[in-house]
N, C-alpha and C positions, 0 to 999 in steps of 0.2 A: 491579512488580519492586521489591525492597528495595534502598534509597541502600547504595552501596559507601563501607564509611567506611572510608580509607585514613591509618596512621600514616607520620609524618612522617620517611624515613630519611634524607634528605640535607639538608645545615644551610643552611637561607634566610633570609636578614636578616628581621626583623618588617614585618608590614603596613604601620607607622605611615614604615616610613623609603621613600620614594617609590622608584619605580626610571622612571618613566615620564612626563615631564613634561606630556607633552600626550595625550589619548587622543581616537580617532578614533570619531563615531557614526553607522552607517549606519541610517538609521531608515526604514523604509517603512511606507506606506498602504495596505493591503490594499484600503479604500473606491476608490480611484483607480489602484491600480498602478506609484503614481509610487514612487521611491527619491530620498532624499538621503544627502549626506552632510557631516555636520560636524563640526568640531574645535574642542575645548575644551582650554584651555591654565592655564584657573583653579583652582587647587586647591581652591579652597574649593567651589564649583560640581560637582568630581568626586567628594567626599566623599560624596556622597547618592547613590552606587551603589555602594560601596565596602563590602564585608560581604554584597552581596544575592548572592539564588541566581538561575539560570537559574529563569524562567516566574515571578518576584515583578513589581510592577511599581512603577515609581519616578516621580514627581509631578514636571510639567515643568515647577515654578515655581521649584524648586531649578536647574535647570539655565540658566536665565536668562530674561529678561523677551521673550522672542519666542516661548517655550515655555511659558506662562500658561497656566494650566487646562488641559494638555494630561497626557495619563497614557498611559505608555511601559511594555510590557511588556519583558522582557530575553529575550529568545531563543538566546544565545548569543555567542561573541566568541572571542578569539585575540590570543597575547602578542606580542612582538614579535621573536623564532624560527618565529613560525607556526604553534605547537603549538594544537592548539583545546580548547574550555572541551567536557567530557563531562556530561551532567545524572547526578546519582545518588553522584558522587564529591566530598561533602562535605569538600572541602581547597581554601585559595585558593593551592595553589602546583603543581608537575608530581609526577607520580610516573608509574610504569611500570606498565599493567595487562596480563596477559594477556589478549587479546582472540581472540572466537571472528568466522568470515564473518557478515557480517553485522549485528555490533554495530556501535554508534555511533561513530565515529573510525575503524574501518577497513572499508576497502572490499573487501578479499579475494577481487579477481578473479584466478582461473587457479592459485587454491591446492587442495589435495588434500584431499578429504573429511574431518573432523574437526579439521583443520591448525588450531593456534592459536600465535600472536602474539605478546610483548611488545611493547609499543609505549607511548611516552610521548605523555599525555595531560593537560591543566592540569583541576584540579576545579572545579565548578560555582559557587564564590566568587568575587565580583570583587575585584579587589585591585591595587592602582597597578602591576602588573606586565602587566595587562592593556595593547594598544595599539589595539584596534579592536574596540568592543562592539557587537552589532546589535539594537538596538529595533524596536516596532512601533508602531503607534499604538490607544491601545484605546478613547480620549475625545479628541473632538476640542477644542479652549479658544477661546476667544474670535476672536483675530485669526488671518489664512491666516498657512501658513509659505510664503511664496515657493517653486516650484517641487518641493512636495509636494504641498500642499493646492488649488493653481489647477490644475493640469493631470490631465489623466487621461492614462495610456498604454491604447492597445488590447490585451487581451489577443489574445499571437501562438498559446499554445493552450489548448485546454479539453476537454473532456472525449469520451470515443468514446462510452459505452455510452449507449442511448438511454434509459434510468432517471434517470441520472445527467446526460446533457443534459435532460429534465424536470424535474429539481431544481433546475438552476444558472437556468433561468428561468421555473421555477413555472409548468410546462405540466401538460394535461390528459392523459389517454389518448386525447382526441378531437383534440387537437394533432398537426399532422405537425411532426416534429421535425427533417426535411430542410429547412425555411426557417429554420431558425434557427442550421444549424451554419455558415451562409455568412457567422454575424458575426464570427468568427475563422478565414476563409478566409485564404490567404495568397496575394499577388500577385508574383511574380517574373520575371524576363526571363532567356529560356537563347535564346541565338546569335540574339540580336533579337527576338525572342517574346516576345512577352506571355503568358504562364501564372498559371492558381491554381490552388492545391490547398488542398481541405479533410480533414478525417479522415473514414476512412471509417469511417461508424452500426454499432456491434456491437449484436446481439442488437433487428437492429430487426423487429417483425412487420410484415411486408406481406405480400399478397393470397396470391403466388407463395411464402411459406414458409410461410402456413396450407394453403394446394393440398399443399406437398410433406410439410406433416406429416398432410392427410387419407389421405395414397398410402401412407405409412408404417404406420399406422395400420392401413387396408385388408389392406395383408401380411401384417402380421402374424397380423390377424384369418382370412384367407383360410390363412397355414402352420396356424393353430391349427384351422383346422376339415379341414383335409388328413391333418392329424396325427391326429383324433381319427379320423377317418373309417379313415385305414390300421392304427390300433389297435385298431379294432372288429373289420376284416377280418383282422388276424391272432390276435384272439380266437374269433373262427366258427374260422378254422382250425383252430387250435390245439386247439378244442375237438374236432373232426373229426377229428383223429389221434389225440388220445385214444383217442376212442370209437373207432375203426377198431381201436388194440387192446387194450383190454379186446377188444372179439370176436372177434379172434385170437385171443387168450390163451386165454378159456373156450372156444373150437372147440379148440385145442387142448387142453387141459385135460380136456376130456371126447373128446377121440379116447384119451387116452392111458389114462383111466378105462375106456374099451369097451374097450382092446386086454386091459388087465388082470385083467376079469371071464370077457372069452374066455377068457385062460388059464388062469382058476382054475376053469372048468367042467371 
């Protein structure tokens, strides 16, 4: 899709004059699952995200010395109204887009077929009016960040289709893929029970759904040859009525021929 480059109609102070003294970074580890979050109150430190777009990535040694070698993608963020940052909308300040269901920033549950929106939405620039940006991590640097980089969380879920639980840990087709979805099974207690639940395997082949797709298969085979068999026997017929009258026809045909030579004798 092509960036929405939106002109500037309502009058907002320049970038360089601050509106936001301290801005908030929630940064996670995809490698671990862990999340933090920290706060920067240095200007000079927030300067080296200031101008960049959603999905650029910004070098963790401008950010301070516990972020060494470390390189942070921008994913997104939100000013401090709550408005959120849109990728594609080349402006570091709000403007009002029309939005359809389903675009980015709105969610458009229980609207009417075609229904579109205005809604205000900040552009994909960071800009000190920002108050909470959310990073990733894309290189890890030198030293751990305390409670990012030491802990892992468990992921609580993961994937159904059994394609896609094969990918997530580089199984085979010879792999049952039922021992592996119990490592994000989930454990809970209802009225003093111990209960878990895992997701249930979509599109998984076993013994009893190649059985039910040879039965389907058979039927089908079995209507087609029922079919061909009852199109045969209504072509004999068919062909039998035919002929039954053409030989009416020419019996008649030559009675009517005798009756008219009797009379011309």
């Amino acid at each position: 899709r092509r960036p929405t480059i939106v002109h500037r109609r309502h009058h907002e102070p320049h970038l360089l004059v601050p509106r936001c003294v301290n801005m908030k970074m929630n940064i996670a580890n995809p490698a671990t699952g862990a999340q933090k979050k920290v706060e920067i109150d240095d200007d000079a430190k927030l300067r080296a995200v200031y101008d960049k777009r959603i999905a650029q990535e910004v070098e963790g040694d401008a950010l301070g010395e516990e972020f060494k070698g470390y390189v942070f993608k921008i994913k997104g963020g939100q000013d401090k109204e709550g408005f959120p940052m849109k990728q594609g909308v080349l402006v570091p300040y709000r403007v009002r887009l029309l939005l359809n269901r389903g675009d980015q920033c709105f969610r458009g549950h229980g609207r009417r077929d075609g229904e579109r929106r205005r809604k205000t939405v900040r552009g994909c620039i960071v800009s000190p009016d920002i108050s909470a940006l959310n990073l990733v991590i894309v290189k890890q640097g030198e030293n751990p960040i305390p409670g990012l980089t030491d802990r892992e969380v468990p992921r609580l879920r993961g994937p159904k289709r059994a394609s896609k639980i094969r990918k997530l840990f580089n199984l085979t087709k010879e792999d049952d893929v039922r021992k592996y979805v119990n490592t994000y099974r989930r454990t809970f207690e209802v009225n003093g029970k111990q209960k878990s639940k895992a997701p249930k395997i979509q599109r998984l082949v076993t013994p009893q759904v190649l059985q039910r797709k040879r039965r389907r298969i058979a039927l089908k085979k079995e209507k087609l040859a029922k079919s061909k068999a009852e199109a045969s026997e209504y072509h004999k017929l068919l062909a039998l009525r035919v002929k039954e009258q053409r030989e009416r026809r020419s019996e008649s045909l030559a009675k009517k021929r005798a009756e008219r030579a009797s009379l011309a004798s």
